[in-house]
C-alpha positions as CSV (number, residue, x, y, z in Angstrom):
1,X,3.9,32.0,-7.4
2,X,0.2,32.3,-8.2
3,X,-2.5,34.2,-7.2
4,X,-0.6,36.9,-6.8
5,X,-2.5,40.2,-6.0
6,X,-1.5,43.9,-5.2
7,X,-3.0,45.8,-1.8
8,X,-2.6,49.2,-1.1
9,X,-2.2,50.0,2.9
10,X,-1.6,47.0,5.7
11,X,-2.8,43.9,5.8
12,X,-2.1,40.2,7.4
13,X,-0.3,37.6,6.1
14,X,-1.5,34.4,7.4
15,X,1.3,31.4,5.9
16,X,1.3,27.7,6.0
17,X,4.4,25.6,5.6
18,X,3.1,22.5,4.0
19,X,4.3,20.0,1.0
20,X,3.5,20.4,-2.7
21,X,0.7,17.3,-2.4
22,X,-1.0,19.3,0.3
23,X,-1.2,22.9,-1.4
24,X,-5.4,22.2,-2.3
25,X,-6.5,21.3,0.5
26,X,-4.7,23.8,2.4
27,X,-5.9,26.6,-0.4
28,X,-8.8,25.8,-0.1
29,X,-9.0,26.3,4.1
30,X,-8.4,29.9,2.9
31,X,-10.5,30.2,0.0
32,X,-13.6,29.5,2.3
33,X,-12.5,32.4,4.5
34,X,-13.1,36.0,3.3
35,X,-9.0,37.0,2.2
36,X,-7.7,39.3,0.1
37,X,-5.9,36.7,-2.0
38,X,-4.3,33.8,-1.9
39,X,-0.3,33.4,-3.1
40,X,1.1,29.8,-3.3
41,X,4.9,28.8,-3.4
42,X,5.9,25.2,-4.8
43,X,8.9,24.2,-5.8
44,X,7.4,21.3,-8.1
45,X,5.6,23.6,-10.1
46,X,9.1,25.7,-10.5
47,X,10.7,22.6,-11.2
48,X,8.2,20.7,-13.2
49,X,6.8,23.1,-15.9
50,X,6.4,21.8,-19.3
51,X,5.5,25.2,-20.8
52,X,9.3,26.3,-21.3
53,X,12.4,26.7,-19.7
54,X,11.8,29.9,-18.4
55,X,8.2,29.7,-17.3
56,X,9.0,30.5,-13.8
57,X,9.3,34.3,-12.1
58,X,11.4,35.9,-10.5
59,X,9.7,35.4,-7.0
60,X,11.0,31.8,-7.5
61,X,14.1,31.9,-6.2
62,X,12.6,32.9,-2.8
63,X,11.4,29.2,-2.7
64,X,15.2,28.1,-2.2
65,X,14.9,29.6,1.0
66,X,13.6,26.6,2.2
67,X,15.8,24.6,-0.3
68,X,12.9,23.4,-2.2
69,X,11.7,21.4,0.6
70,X,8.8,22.5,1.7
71,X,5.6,24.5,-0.3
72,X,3.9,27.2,1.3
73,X,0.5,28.9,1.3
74,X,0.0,32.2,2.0
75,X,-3.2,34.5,2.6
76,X,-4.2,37.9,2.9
77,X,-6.6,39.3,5.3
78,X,-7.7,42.9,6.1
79,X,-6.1,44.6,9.0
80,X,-9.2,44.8,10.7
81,X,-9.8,41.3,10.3
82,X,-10.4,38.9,13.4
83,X,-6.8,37.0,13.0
84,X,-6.9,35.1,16.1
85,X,-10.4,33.4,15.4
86,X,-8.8,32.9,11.6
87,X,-5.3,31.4,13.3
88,X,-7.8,29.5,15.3
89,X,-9.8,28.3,12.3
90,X,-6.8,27.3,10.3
91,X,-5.4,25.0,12.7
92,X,-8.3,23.3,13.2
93,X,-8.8,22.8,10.0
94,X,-5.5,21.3,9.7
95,X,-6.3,19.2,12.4
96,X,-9.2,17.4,10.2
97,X,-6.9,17.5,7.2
98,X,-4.6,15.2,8.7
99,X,-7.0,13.0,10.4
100,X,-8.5,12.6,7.0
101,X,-5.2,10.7,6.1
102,X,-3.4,14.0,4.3
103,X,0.3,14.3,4.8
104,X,0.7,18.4,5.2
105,X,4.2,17.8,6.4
106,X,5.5,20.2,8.6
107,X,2.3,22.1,8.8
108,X,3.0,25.2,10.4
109,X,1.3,28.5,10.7
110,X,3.0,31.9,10.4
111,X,1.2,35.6,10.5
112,X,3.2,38.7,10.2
113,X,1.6,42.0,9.8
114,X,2.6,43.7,6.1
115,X,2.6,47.1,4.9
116,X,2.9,47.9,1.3
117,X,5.2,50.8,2.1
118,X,7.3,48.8,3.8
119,X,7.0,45.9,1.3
120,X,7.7,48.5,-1.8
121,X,10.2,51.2,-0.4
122,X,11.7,50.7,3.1
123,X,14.1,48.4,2.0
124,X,15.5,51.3,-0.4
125,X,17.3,52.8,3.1
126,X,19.7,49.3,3.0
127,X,20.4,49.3,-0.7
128,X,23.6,51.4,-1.1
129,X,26.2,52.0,-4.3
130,X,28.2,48.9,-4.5
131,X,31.4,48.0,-5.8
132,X,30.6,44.4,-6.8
133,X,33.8,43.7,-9.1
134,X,37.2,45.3,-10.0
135,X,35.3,48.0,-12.0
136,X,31.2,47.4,-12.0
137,X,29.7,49.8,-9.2
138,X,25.8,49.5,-8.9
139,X,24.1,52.4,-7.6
140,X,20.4,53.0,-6.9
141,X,18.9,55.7,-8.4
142,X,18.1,57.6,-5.4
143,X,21.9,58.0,-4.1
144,X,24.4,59.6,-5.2
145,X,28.2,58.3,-5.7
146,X,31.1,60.1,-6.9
147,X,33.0,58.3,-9.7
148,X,36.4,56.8,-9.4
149,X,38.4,56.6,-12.2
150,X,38.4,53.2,-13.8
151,X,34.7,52.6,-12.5
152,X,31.6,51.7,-14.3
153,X,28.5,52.5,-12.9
154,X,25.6,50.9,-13.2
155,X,22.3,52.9,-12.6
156,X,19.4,51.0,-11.1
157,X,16.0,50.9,-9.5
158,X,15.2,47.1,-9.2
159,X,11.8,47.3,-8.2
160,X,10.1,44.3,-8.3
161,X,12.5,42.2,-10.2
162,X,15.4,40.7,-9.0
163,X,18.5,41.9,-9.1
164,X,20.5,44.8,-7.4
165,X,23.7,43.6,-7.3
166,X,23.9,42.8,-3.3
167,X,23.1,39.1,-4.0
168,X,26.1,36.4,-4.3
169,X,24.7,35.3,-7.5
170,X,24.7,38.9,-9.3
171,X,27.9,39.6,-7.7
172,X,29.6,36.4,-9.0
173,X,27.9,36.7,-12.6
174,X,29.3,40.7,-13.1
175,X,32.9,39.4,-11.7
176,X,32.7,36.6,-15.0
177,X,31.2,39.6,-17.4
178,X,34.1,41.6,-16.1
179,X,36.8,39.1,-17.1
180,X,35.1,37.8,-20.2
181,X,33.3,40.3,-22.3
182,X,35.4,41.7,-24.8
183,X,34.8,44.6,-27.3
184,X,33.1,42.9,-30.0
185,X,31.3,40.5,-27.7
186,X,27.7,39.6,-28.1
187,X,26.3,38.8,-24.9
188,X,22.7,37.4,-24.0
189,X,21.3,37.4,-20.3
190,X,18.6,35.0,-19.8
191,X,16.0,35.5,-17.1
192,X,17.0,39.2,-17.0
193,X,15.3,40.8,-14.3
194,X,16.1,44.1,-13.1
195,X,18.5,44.1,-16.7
196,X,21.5,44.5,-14.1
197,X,23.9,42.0,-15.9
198,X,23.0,42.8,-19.3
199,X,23.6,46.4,-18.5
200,X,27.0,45.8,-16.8
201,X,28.1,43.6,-20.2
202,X,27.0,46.9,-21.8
203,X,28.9,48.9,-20.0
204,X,32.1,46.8,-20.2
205,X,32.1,47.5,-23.8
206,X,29.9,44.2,-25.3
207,X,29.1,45.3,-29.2
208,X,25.4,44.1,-28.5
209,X,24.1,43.3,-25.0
210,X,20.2,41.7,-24.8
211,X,18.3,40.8,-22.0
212,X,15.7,38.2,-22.1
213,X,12.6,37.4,-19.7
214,X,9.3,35.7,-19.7
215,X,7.6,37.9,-17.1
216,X,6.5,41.6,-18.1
217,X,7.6,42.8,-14.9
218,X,11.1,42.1,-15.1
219,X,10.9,43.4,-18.8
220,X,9.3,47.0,-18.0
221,X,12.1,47.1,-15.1
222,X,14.8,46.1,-17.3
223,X,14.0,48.4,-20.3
224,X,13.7,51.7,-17.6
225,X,17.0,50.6,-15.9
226,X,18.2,50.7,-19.7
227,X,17.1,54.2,-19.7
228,X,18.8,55.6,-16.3
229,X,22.2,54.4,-18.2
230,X,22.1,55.7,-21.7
231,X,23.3,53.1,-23.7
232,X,23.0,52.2,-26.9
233,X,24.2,48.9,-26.9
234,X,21.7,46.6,-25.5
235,X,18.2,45.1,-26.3
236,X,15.7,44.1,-24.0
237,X,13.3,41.6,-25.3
238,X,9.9,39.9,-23.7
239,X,9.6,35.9,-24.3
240,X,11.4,32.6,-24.5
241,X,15.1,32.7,-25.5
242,X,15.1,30.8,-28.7
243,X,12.2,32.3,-30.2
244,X,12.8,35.7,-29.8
245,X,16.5,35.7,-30.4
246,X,18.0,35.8,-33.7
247,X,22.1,35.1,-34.0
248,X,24.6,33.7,-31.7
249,X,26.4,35.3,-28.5
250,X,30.0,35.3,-27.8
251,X,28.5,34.9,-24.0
252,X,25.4,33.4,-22.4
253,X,24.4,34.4,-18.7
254,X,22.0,33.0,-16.6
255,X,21.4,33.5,-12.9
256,X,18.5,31.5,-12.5
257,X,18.4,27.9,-10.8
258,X,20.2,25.4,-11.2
259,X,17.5,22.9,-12.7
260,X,16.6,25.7,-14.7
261,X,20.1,25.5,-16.0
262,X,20.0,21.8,-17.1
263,X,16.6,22.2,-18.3
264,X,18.2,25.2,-20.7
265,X,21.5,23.9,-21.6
266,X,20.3,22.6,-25.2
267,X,18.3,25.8,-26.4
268,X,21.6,27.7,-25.0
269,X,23.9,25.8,-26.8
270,X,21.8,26.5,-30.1
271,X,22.2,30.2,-29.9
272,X,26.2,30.1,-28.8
273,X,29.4,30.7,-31.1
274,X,31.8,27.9,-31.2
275,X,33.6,28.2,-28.0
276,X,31.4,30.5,-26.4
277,X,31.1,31.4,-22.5
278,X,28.3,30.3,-20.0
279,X,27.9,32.1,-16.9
280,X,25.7,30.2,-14.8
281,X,24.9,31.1,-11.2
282,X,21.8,30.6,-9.0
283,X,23.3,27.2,-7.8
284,X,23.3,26.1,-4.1
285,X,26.1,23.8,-3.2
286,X,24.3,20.3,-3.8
287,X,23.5,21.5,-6.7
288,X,26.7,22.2,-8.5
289,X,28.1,17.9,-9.5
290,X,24.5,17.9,-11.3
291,X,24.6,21.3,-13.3
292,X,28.2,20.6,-14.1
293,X,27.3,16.9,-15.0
294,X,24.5,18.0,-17.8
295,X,27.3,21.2,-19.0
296,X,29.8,18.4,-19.6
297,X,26.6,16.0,-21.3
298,X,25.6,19.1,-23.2
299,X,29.0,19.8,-25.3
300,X,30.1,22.3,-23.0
301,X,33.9,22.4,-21.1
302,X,32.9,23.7,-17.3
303,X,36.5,26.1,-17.2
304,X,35.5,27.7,-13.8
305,X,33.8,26.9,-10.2
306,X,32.8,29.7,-7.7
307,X,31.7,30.2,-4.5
308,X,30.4,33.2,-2.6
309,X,28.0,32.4,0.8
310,X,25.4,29.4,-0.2
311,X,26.0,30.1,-3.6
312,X,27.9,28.9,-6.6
313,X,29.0,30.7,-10.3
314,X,29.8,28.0,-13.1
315,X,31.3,28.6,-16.1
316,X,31.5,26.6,-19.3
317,X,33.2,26.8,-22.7
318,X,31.1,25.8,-25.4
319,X,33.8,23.3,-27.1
């Protein structure tokens, strides 16, 4: 995502579903208009960055929603702002787009009315204490949750990074720390987000966990979840997996995407023991014979397949 801004109070959100070779033109319809900001999601530039494996954010795997089909462009206009004449405006500019020759695919346009409240702490009333393996429970901060013997609870406020435990792919990833992390385990988590799976391998009783992300945000989140657990055992480090990384991991987890995932299997393989574990998840179904493929290319053994709702956990013995 770029362009990305923060507003206080409510605002508009004006949205165009276009294609990747479209997102200038249609920018630039809202650049000559008076927004707040202007936020574009493209699935090529996920997909296609030469900066480093983990260039991308977590706000990237909202593109899947769409399946990586389909780009979209989204502005921000003040509450008191004319939005019919600027939904008006838009589409007619679309209009001379295409008659220009343009392909803007499906080129539809969305408006929804936001509130930052809403956006930053209504969704706190849905997130509950979970039991999202035999022992892991993840609870927010805010709630309270009497122990069971034999739990582990994880404390978290996810904030803006992703990860609270709800979704498939951090459910499947804590179910594989669960049944592989052993006492003297070393385990890195790559893209780490809220820190929830590196904190879980903590609390499981990993002799070192260490998270690892290339966006700041994630990396303050992780490092103050770290701090609502008291734990001793963990790391949480800002930058690019192999060059901020010394030693090798018993266990390498990484719920990104799955072309993220081939594009990381090498640099992974570098900083892995001799028949180390890769937890992969982040992996829609006609994604998994490709990320499975490049394991099996890359050295590794793929010793598990998983499935929970559109979503898939791998797992892969470094042989």
């Amino acid at each position: 995502m770029k362009g990305w801004l923060t507003m206080d109070g409510t605002w508009i959100e004006v949205r165009v579903i276009t294609k990747s070779e479209a997102l200038e033109p249609v920018s630039g319809i809202f650049y000559s208009l008076d927004c707040k900001g202007v936020a574009i999601e493209d699935p090529e530039d996920i997909l296609g960055r030469e900066q480093g494996p983990l260039t991308w954010d977590f706000a990237d795997i909202n593109v899947l929603e769409h399946k990586g089909k389909v780009a979209v462009v989204k502005a921000y206009f003040a509450e008191e702002d004319n939005i019919e004449e600027i939904l008006g405006y838009v589409n007619e500019k679309l209009v001379e787009l295409k008659e220009m020759g343009i392909d803007l695919g499906e080129a539809k346009v969305e408006h929804e009315k936001m509130y930052e409240e809403d956006w930053a702490n209504t969704w706190k009333q849905y997130y509950k204490p979970s039991k999202v393996g035999e022992k892991i429970v993840v609870k927010p901060i805010w709630e309270e949750y009497e122990q069971k013997e034999g739990e582990l609870v994880v404390n978290l406020d996810p904030g803006m990074a992703f990860g609270t435990g709800t979704h498939e792919t951090t459910r499947m990833c804590i179910q594989a720390l669960e049944k592989y992390v052993k006492e003297e385990s070393t385990v890195f988590d790559v893209g780490c987000g809220s820190g929830i799976l590196a904190i879980a391998a903590a609390k499981l009783g990993a002799k070192l966990a260490v998270g690892v992300d290339l966006d700041p945000v994630a990396v303050e989140s992780s490092i103050e979840n770290v701090g609502y657990n008291n734990l001793n055992n963990i790391e949480i480090l800002h930058g690019n997996l192999v060059e901020v990384i010394d030693g090798k991991s018993d266990i390498v987890v990484a719920n990104i995407l799955a072309e993220i995932i081939c594009i990381l299997t090498d640099d992974v393989k570098r900083v892995m023991k001799d028949g180390g574990v890769f937890i992969t998840s982040g992996i829609i179904h006609d994604r998994v014979d490709m990320v499975c493929e490049k394991l099996e290319a890359t050295g590794f053994e793929v010793i598990e397949k998983n499935r929970d709702g559109e979503w898939n956990c791998i797992v892969a013995k470094l042989k």
